[in-house]
C-alpha positions as CSV (number, residue, x, y, z in Angstrom):
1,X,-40.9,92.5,24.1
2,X,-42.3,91.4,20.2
3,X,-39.6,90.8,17.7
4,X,-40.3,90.6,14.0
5,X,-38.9,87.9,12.4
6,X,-38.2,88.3,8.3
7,X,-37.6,84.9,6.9
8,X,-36.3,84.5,3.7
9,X,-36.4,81.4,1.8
10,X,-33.3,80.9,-0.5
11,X,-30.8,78.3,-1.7
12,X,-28.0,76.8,0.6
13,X,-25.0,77.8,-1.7
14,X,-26.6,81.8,-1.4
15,X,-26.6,82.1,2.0
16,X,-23.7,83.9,2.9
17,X,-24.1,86.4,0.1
18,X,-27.4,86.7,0.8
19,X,-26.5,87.3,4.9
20,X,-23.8,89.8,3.7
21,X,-26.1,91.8,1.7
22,X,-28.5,92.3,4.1
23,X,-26.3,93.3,6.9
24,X,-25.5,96.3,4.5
25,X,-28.9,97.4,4.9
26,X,-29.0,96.9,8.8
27,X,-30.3,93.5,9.6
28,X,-27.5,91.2,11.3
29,X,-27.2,88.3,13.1
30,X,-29.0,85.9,10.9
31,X,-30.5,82.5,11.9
32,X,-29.7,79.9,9.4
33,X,-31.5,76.8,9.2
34,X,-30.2,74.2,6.7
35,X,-29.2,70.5,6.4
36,X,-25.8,71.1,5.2
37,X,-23.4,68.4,7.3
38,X,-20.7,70.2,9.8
39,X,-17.3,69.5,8.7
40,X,-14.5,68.3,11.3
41,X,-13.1,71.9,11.9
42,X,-16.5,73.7,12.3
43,X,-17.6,71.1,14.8
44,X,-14.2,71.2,16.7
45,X,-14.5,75.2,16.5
46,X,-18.0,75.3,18.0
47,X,-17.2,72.3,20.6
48,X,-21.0,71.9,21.4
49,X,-22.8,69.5,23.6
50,X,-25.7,69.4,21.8
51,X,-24.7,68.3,17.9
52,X,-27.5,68.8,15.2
53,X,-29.5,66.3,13.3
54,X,-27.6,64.9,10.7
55,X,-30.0,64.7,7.4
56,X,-29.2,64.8,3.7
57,X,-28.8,68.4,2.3
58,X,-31.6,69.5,-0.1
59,X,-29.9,72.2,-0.7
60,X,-32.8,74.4,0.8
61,X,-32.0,77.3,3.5
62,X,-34.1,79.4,5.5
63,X,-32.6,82.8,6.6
64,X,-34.2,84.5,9.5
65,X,-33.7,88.0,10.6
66,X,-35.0,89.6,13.9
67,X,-36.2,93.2,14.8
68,X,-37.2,94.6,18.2
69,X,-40.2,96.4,17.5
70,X,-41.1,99.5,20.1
71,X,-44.1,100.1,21.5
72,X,-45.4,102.8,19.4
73,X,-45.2,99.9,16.0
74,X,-41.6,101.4,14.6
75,X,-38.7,99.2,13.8
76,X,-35.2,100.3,14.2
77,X,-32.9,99.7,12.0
78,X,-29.5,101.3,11.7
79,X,-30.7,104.2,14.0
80,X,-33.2,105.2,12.3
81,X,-37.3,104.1,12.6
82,X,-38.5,102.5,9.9
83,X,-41.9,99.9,9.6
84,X,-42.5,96.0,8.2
85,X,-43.5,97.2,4.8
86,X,-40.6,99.3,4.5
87,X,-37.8,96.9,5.8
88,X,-39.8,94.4,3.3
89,X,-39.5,96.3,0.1
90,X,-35.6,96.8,1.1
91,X,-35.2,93.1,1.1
92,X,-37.3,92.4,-1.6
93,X,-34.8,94.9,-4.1
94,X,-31.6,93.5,-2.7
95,X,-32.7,89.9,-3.6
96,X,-33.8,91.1,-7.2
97,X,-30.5,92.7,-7.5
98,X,-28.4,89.5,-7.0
99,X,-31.2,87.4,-8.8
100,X,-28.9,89.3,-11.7
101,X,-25.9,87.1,-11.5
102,X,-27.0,84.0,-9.3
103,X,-29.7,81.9,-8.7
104,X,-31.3,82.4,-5.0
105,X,-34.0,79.7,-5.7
106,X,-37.5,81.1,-4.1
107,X,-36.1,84.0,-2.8
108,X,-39.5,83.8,-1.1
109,X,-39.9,86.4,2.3
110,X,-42.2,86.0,5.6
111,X,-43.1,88.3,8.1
112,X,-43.9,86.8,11.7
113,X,-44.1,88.3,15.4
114,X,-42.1,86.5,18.3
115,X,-42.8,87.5,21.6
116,X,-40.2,87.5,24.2
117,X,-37.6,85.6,22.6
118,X,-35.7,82.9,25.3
119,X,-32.2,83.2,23.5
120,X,-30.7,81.0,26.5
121,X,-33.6,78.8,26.9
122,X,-34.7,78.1,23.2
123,X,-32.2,75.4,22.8
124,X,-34.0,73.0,25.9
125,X,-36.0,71.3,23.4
126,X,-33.3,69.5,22.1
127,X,-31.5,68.7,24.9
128,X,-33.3,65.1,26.7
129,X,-32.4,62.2,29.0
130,X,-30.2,59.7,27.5
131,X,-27.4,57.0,29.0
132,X,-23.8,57.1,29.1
133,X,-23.2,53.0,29.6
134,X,-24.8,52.5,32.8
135,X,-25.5,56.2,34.3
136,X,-28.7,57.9,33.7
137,X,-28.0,61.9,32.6
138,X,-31.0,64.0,33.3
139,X,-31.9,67.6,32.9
140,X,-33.6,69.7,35.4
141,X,-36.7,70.1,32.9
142,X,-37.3,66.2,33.2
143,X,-38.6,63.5,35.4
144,X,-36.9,60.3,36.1
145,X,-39.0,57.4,34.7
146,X,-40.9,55.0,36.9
147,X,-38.4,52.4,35.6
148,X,-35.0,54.3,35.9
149,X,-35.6,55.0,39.7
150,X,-33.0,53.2,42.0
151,X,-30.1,53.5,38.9
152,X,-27.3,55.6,39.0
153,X,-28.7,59.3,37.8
154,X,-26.4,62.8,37.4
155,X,-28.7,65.4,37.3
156,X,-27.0,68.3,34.7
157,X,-27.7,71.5,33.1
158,X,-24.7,73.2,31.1
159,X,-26.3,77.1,32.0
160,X,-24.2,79.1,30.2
161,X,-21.2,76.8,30.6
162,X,-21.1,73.8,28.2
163,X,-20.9,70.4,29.3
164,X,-24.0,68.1,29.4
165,X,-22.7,64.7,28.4
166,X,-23.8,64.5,25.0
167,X,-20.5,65.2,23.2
168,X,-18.3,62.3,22.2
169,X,-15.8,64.1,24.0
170,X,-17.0,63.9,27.2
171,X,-18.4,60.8,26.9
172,X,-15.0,59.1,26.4
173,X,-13.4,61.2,29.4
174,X,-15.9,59.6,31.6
175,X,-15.4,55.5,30.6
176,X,-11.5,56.5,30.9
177,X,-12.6,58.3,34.6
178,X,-14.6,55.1,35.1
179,X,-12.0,52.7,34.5
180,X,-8.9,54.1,36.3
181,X,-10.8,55.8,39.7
182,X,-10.3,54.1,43.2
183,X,-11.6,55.2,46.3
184,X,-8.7,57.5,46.8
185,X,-8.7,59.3,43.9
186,X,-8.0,62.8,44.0
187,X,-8.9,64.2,40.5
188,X,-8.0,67.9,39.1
189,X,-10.4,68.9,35.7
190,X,-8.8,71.3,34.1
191,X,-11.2,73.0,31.8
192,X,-14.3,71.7,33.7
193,X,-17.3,73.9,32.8
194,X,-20.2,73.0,34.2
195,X,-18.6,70.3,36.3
196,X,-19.8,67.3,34.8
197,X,-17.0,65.2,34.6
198,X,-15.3,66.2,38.5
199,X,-19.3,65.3,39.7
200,X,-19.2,61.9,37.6
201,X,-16.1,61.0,39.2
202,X,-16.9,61.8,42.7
203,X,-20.8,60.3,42.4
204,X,-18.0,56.8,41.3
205,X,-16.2,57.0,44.8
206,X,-13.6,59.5,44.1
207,X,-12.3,61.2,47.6
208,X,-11.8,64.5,46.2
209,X,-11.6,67.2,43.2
210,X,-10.3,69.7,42.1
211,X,-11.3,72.0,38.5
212,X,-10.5,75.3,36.8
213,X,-11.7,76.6,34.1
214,X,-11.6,80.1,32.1
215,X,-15.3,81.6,31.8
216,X,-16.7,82.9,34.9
217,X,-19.9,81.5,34.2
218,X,-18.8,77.7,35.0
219,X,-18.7,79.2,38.7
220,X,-22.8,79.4,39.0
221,X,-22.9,76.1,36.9
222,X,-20.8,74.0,38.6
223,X,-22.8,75.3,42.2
224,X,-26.0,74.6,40.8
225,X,-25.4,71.1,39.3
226,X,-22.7,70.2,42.7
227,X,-26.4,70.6,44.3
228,X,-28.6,69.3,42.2
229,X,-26.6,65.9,42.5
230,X,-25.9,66.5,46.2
231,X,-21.8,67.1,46.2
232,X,-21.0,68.3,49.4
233,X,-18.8,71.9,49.1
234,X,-15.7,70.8,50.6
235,X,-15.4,67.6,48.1
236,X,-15.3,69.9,45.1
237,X,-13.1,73.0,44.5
238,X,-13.2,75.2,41.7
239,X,-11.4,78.2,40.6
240,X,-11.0,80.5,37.7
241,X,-7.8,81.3,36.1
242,X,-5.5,79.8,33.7
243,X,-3.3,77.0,34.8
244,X,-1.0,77.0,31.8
245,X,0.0,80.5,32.0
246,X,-0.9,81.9,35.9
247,X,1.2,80.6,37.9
248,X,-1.3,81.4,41.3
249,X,-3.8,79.3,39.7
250,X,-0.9,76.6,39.4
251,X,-0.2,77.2,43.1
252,X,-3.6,76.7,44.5
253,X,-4.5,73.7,42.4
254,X,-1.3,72.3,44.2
255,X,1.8,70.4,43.1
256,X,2.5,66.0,42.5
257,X,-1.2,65.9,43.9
258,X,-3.0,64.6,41.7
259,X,-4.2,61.0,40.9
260,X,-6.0,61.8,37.9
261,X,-6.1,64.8,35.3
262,X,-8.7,65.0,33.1
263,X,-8.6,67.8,30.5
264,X,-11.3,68.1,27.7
265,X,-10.4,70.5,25.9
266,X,-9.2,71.4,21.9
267,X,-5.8,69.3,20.8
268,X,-4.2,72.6,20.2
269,X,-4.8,73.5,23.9
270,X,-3.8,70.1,25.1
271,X,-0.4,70.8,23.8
272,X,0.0,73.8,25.5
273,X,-1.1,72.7,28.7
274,X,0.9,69.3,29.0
275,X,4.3,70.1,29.5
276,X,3.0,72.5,32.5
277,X,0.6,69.5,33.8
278,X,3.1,67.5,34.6
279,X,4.1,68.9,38.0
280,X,1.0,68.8,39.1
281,X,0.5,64.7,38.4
282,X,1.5,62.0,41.1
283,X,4.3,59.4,40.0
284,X,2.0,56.6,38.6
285,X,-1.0,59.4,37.7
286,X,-3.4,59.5,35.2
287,X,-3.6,62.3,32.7
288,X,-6.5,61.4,30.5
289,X,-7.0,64.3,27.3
290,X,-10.1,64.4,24.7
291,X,-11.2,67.2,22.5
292,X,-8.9,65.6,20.1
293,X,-10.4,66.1,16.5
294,X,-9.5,63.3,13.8
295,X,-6.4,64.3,12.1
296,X,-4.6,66.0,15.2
297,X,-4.1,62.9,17.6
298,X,-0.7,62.1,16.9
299,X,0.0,65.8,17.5
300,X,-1.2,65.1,21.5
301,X,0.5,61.8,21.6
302,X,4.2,63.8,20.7
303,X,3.3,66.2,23.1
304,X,2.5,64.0,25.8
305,X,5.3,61.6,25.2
306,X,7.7,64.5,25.1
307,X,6.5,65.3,28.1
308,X,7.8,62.3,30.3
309,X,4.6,60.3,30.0
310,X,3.9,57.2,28.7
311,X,0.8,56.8,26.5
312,X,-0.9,53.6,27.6
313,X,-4.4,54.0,25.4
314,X,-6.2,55.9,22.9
315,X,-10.2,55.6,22.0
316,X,-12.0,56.5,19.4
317,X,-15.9,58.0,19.3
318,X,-17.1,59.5,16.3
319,X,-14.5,61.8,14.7
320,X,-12.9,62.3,18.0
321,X,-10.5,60.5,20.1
322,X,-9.2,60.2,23.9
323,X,-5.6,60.2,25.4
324,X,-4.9,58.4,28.2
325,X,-1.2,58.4,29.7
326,X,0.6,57.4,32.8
327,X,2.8,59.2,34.4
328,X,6.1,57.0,35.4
């Protein structure tokens, strides 16, 4: 399959005018590549693993828009078959138009051919080996280095569920894991994705666990990277469903079971979830909570505390922060 990729050179403050024009004249989905900065509620919207580089904004954005060429040379666009030099000329006269009443810098276009385009895969390059403390997190795409051998390795790929590691988020669930887990925990993720932190915790003596989540794709994650690391079946359990709302899902997780809950998830959903976690903690449990953007933490402390449980720490990484509670 060849794609045709129409890249358009503009200004960072034109892009979305730019992106809206052009979809009026058939070509959607645009890729944007600029050095503008997230802002807190676009990074807790997108909840990624893998964050982008953070460089100063020249105010310079590149604009590319794909076409599936057919085999006889034709594009399609809007249902109808059209060629490069036509599509080009379109985008040419649109960016002359608003070249009327703003400034789109360049406003420069180039036409390249893609072959077989690895939406899923693409991303890969970004995503390498790095530490969490002392454990060694390692895609499947990697070695481990003549000098890591012998340390303490998870072996992870997100799939289409997210959860490598890389995310502050998760990264401060698994030091809070870390420092509460005995050899008899029994742990319940709610939210877990692609497993990571229910594997971390097992791979640090935990007896048991326990997750759910809501996308059907954590399922094939979770199996792959409970066998890449060598999790037997039976010492991780996972099932699809919503625990705050279904109450068979709340059922089969089990009730006052729990030695630890971990939940990673958005501050809005934490708060939701809490007052129905409860009955599924031990007396003395752990409920450990992250997602928690900067500006919304006292939001999951009220919750929790309203709850019945008694806050006993909050860290900090980045612009996010981590919950931790007892239950009493």
């Amino acid at each position: 399959m060849k794609w045709i990729k129409f890249k358009i050179k503009t200004l960072t403050e034109a892009e979305d005018i730019i992106i809206s024009t052009l979809y009026d004249i058939g070509l959607e989905g645009a890729q944007i590549e600029d050095k503008i900065p997230l802002t807190a509620w676009e990074k807790e919207q997108m909840f990624v693993d893998i964050p982008p580089v953070s460089l100063e904004d020249d105010g310079i954005a590149y604009l590319s828009f794909f076409v599936e060429e057919k085999e006889d040379g034709s594009l399609e666009v809007n249902g109808e078959n059209t060629d490069r030099e036509t599509i080009m000329r379109s985008i040419e006269q649109e960016l002359e138009d608003l070249r009327m009443f703003m400034d789109i810098g360049e406003g420069t276009i180039t036409i390249e051919e893609t072959e077989d385009i690895d939406w899923i895969n693409n991303w890969k390059e970004f995503f390498h080996q790095f530490y969490i403390d002392d454990l060694l997190v390692i895609p499947s795409w990697e070695d481990v280095k003549e000098e890591d051998q012998g340390k303490k390795i998870l072996h992870i790929d997100p799939g289409t569920a997210f959860g490598t590691g890389m995310h502050e988020t998760t990264q401060l669930c698994i030091r809070q894991i870390k420092k509460f887990l005995t050899s008899d925990t029994v742990l319940l993720d709610v939210g877990c994705g692609s497993g990571i932190l229910a594997i971390v915790a097992l791979m640090y003596g935990a007896k048991r666990a326990v997750g759910t989540d809501l996308d059907p794709c954590a399922v094939e994650a979770v199996r792959q990277n409970m066998e890449d690391n060598g999790i037997p079946e039976d010492d991780f359990k996972m099932m699809i469903g919503n625990i705050i709302t279904e109450k068979e899902i709340q059922d089969k997780v089990g009730y006052m079971c729990y030695d630890i809950v971990v939940a990673n998830i958005l501050a809005d959903v934490l708060v939701e979830l809490t007052p129905v976690i409860t009955k599924h903690i031990k007396k003395g449990g752990i409920y450990i909570t992250s997602g928690i953007i900067q500006g919304k933490e006292e939001m999951v402390i009220n919750a929790i505390t309203e709850a019945g449980l008694n806050v006993i720490e909050v860290t900090h990484q980045g612009e996010w922060a981590s919950v931790t509670a007892r239950m009493e």
